[in-house]
Residue frames relative to the residue before (quaternion, step in Angstrom):
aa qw qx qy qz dx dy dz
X 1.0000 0.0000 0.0000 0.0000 0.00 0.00 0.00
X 0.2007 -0.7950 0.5126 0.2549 3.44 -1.20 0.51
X 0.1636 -0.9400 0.2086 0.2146 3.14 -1.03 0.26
X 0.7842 -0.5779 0.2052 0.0946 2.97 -1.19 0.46
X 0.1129 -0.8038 0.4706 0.3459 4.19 0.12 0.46
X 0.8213 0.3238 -0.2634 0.3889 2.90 -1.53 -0.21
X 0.8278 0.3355 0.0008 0.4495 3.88 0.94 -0.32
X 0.4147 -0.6527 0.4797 0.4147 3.64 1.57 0.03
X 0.6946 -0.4512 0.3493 0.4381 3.19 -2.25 0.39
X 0.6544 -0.5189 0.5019 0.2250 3.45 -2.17 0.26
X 0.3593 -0.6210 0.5165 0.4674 3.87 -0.65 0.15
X 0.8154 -0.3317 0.4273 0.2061 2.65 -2.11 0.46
X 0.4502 -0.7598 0.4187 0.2113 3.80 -0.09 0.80
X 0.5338 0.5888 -0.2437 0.5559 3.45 1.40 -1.40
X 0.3739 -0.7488 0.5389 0.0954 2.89 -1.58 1.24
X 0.3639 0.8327 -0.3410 0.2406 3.67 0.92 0.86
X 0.5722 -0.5802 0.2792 0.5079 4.15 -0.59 0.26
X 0.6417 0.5595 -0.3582 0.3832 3.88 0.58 -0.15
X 0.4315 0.6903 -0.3502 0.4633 3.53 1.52 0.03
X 0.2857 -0.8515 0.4266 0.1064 2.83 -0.60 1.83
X 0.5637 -0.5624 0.4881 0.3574 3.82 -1.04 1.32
X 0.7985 0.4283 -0.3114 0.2862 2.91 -0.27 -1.86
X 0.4881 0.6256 -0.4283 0.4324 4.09 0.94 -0.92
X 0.6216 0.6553 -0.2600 0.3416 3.56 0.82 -1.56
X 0.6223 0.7203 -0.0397 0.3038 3.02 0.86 -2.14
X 0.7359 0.2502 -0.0625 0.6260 3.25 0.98 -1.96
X 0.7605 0.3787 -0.4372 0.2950 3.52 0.26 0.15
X 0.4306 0.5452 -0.4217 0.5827 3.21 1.63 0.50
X 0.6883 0.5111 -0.3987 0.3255 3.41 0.42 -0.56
X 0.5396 0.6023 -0.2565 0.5294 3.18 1.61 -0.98
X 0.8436 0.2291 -0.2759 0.3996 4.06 0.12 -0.74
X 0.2740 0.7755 -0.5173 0.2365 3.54 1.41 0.19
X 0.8251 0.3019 -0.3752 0.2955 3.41 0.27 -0.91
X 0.7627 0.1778 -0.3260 0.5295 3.72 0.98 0.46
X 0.0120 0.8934 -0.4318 0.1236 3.45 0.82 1.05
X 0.6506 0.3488 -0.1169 0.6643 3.55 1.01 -1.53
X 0.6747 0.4416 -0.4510 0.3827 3.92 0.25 -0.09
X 0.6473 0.4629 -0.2752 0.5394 3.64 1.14 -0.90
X 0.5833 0.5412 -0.4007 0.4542 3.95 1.11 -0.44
X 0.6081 0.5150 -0.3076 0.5199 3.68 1.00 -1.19
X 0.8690 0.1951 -0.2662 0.3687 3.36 -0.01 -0.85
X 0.4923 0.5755 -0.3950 0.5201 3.78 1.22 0.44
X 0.7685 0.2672 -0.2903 0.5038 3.52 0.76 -0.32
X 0.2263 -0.7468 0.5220 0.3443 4.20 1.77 -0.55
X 0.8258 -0.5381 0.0352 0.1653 2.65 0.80 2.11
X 0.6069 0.6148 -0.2767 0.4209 3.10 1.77 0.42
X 0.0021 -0.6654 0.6253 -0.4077 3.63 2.12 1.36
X 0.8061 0.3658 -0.4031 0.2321 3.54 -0.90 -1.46
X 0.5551 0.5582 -0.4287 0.4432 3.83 1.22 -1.46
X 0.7353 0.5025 -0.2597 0.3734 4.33 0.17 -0.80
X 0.5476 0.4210 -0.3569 0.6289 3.25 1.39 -0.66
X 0.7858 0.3001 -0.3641 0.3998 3.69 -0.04 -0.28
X 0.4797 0.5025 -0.4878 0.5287 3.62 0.98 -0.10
X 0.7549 0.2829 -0.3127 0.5023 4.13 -0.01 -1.03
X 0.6246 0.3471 -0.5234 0.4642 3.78 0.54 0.26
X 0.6694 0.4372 -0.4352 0.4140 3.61 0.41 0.12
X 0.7528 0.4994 -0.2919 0.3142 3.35 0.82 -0.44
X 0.6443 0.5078 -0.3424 0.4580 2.99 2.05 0.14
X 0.3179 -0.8589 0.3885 0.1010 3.33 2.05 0.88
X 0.1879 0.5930 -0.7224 0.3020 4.36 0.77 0.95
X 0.5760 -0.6265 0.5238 0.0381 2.43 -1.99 1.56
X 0.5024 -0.5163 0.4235 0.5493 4.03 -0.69 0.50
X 0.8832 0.3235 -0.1954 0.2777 3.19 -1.23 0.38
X 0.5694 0.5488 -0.2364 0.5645 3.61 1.79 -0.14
X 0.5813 -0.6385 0.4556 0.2163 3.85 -1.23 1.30
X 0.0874 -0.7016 0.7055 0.0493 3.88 -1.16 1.20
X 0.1310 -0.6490 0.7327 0.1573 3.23 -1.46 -0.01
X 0.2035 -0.6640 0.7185 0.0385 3.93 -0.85 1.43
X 0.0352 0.8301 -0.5509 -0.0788 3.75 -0.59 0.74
X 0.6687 0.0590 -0.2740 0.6887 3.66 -0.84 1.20
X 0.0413 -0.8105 0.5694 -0.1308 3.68 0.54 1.35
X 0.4099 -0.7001 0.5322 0.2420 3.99 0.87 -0.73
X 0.7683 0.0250 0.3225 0.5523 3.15 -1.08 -2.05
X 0.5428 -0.4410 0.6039 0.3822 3.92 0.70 -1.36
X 0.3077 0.7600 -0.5430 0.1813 3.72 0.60 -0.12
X 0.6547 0.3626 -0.2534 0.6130 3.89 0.81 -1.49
X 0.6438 0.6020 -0.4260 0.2041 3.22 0.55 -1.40
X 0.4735 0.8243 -0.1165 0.2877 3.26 1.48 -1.66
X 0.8039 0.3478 0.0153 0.4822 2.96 0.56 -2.57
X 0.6383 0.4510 -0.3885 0.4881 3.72 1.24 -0.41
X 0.7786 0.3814 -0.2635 0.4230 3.58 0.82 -0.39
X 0.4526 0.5447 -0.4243 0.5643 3.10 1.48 1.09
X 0.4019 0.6066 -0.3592 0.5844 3.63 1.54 -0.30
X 0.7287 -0.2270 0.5839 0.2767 3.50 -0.12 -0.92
X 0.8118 0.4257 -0.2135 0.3380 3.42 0.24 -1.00
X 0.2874 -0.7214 0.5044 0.3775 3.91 -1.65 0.56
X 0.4632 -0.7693 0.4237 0.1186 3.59 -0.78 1.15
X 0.0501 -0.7461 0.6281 0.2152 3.51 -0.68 0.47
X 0.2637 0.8236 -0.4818 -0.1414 3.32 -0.06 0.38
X 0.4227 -0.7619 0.4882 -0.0495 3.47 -0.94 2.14
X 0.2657 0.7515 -0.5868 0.1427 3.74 -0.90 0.94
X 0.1884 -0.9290 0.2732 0.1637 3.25 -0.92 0.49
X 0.4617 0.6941 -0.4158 0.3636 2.51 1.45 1.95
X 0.5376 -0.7294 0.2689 0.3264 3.42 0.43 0.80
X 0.8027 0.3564 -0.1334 0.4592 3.02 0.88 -0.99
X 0.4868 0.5154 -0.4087 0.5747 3.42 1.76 0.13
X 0.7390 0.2787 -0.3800 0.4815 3.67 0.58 -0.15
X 0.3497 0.5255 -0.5228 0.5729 3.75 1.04 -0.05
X 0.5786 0.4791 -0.4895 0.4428 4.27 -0.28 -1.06
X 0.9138 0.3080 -0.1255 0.2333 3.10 -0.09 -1.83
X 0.4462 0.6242 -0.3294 0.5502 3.14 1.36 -0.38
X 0.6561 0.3882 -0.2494 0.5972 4.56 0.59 -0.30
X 0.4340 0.6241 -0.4647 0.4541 3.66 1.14 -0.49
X 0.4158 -0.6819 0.5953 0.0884 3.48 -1.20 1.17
X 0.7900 0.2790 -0.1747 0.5173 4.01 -0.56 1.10
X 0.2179 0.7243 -0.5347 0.3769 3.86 1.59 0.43
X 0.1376 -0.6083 0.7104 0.3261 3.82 -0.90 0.52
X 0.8038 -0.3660 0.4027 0.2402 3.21 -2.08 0.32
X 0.9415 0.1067 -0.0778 0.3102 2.72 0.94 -1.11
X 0.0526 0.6507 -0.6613 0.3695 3.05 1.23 2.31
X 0.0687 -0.6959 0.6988 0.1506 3.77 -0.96 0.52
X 0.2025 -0.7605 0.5965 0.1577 4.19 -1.01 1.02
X 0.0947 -0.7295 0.6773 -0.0066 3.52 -0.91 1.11
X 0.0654 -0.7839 0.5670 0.2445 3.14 -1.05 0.78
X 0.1324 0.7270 -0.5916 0.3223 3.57 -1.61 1.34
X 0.6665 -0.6192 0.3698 0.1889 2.71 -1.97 1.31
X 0.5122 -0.6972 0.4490 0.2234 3.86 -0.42 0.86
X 0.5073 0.6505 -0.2810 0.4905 3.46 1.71 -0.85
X 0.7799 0.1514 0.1464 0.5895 3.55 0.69 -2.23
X 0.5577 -0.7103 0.4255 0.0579 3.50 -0.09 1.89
X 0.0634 -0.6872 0.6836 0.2376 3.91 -0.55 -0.48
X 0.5691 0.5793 -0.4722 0.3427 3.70 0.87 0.09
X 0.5604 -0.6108 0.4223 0.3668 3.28 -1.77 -0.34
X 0.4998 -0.6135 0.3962 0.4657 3.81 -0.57 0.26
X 0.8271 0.0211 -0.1490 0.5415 3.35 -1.42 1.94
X 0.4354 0.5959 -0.5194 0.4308 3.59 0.84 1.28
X 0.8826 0.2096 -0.2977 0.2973 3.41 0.57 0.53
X 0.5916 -0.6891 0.2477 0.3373 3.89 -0.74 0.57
X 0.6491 0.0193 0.0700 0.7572 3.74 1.32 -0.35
X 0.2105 -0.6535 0.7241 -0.0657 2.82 -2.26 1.05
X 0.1817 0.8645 -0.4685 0.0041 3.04 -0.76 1.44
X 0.0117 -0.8410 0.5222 0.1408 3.80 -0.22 0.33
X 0.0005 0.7628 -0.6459 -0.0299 3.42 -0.82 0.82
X 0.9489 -0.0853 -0.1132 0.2819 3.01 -1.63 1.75
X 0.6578 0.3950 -0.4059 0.4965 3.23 1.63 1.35
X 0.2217 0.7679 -0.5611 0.2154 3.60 1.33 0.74
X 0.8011 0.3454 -0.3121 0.3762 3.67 0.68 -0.83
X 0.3735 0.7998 -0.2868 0.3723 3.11 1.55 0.05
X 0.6159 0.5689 -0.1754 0.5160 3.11 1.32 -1.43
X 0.4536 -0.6704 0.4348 0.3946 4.00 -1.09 1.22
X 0.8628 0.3030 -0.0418 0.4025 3.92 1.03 -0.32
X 0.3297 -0.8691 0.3523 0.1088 3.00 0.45 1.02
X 0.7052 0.5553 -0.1063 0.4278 3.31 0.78 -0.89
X 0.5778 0.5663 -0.0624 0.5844 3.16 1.32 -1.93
X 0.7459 0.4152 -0.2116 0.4759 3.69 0.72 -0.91
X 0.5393 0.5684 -0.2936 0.5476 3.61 1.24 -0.27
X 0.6578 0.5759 -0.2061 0.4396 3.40 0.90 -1.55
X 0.7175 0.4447 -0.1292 0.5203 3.44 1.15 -1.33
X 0.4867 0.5445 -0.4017 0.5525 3.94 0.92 -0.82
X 0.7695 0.3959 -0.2570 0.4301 4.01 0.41 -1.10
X 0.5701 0.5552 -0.4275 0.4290 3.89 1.28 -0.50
X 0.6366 0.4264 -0.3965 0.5057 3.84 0.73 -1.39
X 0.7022 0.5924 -0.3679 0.1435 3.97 0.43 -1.00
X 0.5390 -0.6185 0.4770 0.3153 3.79 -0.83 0.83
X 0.4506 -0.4691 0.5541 0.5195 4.28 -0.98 0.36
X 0.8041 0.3520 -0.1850 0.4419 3.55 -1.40 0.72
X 0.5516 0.6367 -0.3549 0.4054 3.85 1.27 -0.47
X 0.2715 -0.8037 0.4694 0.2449 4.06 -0.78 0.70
X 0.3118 -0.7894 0.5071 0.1502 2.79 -1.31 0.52
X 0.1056 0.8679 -0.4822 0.0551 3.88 -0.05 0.93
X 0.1764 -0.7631 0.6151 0.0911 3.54 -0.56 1.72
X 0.1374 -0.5555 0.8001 0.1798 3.96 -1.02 0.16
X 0.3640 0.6592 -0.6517 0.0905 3.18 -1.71 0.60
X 0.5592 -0.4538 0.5335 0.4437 3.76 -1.37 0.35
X 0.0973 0.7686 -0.6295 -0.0594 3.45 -1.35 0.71
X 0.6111 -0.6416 0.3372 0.3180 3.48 -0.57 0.21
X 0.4995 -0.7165 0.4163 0.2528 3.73 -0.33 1.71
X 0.6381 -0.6365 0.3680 0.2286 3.39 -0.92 1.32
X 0.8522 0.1684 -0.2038 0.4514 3.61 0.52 -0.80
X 0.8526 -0.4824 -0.0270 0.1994 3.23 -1.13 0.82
X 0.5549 0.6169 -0.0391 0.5568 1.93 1.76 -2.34
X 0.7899 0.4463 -0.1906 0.3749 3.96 0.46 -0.72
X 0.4734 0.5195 -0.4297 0.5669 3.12 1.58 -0.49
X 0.7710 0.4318 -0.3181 0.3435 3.53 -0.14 -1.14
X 0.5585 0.4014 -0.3399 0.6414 3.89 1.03 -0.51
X 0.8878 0.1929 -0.3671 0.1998 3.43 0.34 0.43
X 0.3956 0.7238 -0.3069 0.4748 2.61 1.69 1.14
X 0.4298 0.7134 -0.1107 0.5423 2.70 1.95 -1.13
X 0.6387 0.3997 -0.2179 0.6203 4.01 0.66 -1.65
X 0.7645 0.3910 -0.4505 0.2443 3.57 -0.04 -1.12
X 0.5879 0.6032 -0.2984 0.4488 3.63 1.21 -1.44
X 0.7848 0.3491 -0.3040 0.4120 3.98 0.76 -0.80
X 0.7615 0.4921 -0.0578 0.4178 3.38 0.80 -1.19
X 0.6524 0.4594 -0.3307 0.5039 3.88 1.33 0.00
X 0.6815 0.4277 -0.3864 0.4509 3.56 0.93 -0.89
X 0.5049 0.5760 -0.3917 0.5098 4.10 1.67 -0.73
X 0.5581 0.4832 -0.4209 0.5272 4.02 0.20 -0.81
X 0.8917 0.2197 -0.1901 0.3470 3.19 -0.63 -1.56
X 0.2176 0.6615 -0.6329 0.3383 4.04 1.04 0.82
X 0.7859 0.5689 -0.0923 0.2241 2.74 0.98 -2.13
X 0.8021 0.0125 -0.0030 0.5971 2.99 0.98 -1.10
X 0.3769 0.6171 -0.6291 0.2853 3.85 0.29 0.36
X 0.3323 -0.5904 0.5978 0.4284 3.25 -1.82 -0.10
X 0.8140 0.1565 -0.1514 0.5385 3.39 0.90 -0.20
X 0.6431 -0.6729 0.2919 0.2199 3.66 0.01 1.96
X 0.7846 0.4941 -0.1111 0.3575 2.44 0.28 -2.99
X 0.7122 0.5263 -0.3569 0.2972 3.40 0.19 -1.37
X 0.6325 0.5100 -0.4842 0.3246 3.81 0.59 -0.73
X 0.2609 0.7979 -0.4351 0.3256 3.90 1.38 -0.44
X 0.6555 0.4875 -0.0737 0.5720 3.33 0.77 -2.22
X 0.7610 0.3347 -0.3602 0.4231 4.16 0.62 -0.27
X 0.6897 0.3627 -0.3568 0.5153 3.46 0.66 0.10
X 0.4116 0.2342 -0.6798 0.5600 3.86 0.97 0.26
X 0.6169 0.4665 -0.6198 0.1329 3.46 -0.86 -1.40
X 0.7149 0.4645 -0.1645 0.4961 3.45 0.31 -1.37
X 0.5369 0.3927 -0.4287 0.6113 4.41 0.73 0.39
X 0.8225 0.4360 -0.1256 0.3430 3.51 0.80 -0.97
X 0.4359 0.7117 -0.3360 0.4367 3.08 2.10 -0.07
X 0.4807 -0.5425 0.5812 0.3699 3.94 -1.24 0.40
X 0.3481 -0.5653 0.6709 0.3304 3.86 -1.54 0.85
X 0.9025 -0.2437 0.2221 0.2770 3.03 -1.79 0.89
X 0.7447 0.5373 -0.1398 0.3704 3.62 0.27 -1.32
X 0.6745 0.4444 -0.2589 0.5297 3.11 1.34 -1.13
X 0.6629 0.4068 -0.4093 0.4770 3.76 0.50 -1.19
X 0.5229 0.5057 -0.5553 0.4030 4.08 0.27 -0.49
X 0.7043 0.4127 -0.4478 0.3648 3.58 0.20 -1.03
X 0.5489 0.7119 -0.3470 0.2675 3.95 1.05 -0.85
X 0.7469 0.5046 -0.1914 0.3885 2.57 1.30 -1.86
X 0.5398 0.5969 -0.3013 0.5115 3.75 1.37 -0.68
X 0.6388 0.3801 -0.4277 0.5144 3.76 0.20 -1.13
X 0.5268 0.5166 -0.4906 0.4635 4.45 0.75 -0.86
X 0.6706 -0.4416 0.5216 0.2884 3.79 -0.37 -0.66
X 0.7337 0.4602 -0.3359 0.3702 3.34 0.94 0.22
X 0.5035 -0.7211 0.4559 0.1369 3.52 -1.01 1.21
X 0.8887 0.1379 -0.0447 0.4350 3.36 -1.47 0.40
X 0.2113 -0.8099 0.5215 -0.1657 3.16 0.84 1.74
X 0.1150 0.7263 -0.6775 0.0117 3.82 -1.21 0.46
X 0.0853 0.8005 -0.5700 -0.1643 3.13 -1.30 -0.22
X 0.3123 -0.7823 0.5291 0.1025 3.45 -0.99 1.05
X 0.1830 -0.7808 0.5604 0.2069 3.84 -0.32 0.44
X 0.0412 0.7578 -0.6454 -0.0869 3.04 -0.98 0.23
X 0.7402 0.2685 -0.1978 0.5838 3.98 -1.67 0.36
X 0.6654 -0.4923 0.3631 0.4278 3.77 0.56 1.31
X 0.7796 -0.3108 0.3886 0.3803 3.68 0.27 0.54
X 0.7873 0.4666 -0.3545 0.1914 3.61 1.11 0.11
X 0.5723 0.2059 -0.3256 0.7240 2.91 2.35 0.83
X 0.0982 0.7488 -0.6517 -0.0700 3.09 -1.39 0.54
X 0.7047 -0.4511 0.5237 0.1598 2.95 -2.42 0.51
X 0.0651 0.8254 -0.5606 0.0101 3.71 -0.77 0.52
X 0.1183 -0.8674 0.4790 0.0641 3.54 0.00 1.19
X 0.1400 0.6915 -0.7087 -0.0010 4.06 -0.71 -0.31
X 0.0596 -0.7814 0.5729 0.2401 2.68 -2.19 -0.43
X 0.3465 -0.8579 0.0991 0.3663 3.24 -0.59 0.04
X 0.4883 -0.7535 0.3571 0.2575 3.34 -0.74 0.58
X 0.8545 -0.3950 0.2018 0.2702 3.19 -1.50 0.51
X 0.7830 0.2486 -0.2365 0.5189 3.52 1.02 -0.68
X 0.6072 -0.6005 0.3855 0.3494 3.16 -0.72 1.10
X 0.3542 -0.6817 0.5645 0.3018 3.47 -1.43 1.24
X 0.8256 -0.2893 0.2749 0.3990 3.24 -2.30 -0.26
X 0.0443 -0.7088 0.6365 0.3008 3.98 -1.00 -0.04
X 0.7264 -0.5465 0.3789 0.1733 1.92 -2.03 1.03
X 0.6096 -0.6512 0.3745 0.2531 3.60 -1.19 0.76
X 0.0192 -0.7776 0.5354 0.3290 3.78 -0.30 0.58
């Protein structure tokens, strides 16, 4: 781990069970208050165009129950409860849902819980779509968190991950690995509230699986009719499923 002033060391980058939450936790708490500014100007404003692609693709009827996990500020949460839909939206940084919660244009009827993406507060098959945008790798368990996204989910409920994935061809992956390692920790001098921590977003995102691989994850979890949409040449993409009638695998305590 490296570390970190004003704020202790960073988590582990690697998306694996021994990743430590609580590391996670505080370094979210720390970039909350300029989170969505350092996202806008790290992507040149094309964060909002993905949040509305993975809220469409998780297509919840008006009047039926999402869950947005590692929600942040509320961004998906936001765009699904503009659809129509009531929102849980669930994170388990305080102060990222404290952000989003002061955010001007919140419908009513986003509801913020704070909690571990791993271990639900919900009942099993209580909810109509699952969506998490740009904190699957975030999460201490990758797998376990899939497993669990498919317990809360209704037969027929959607699943929609947003996340950085890793551009299909070779030559482009590596030039964009290259931009992310030089050009994120230089941005977020400028404008982060907390510099050090964006370090920990460009490994996470070198250290992420490429598309293909997390589809296979999401299947071995219990969920059917995998897709994937790429987006930004393959360096984010959309994953859709659903779930299906027979109950998936649980998750190990």
């Amino acid at each position: 781990m490296t570390a970190a002033p004003c704020g202790g060391p960073l988590p582990d980058p690697r998306a694996h069970p021994d990743k430590d939450a609580a590391l996670v936790q505080a370094m979210f708490d720390r970039v909350a208050p300029r989170y969505d500014l350092v996202n806008t100007v790290l992507s040149a404003g094309r964060d909002a165009h993905w949040r509305r692609v993975a809220a469409r693709a998780a297509a919840v009827a008006p009047g039926r129950v999402a869950l947005d996990v590692a929600t942040g500020t509320g961004k998906v949460a936001q765009e699904l409860a503009r659809a129509g839909a009531h929102v849980c939206a669930l994170d388990f940084s305080v102060a990222m849902l404290a952000t989003g919660q002061r955010r001007d244009g919140v419908p009513a009827s986003v509801r913020w819980c704070a909690g571990d993406g791993t271990r639900l507060p919900l009942e099993d098959a209580s909810v109509d779509a699952v969506t998490i945008g740009f904190g699957l790798r975030n999460l201490a368990d990758l797998d376990a968190a899939l497993v669990e996204f498919a317990r809360v989910a209704r037969p027929g409920a959607r699943l929609v991950i947003l996340e950085f994935s890793q551009p299909p061809r070779a030559a482009l992956r590596r030039g964009y690995h290259a931009l992310l390692r030089a050009a994120v920790p230089r941005v977020a001098r400028a404008v982060a509230s907390d510099p050090r921590a964006y370090t920990y977003l460009a490994e996470s995102i070198a250290a992420w699986p490429d598309a293909t691989e997390l589809a296979d994850r999401v299947a071995a979890a219990g969920w059917a009719r995998v897709g994937v949409k790429r987006l930004a040449a393959g360096a984010v993409a959309v994953h859709r499923a659903v779930r299906p009638a027979k109950s998936p695998p649980r998750m190990q305590s």
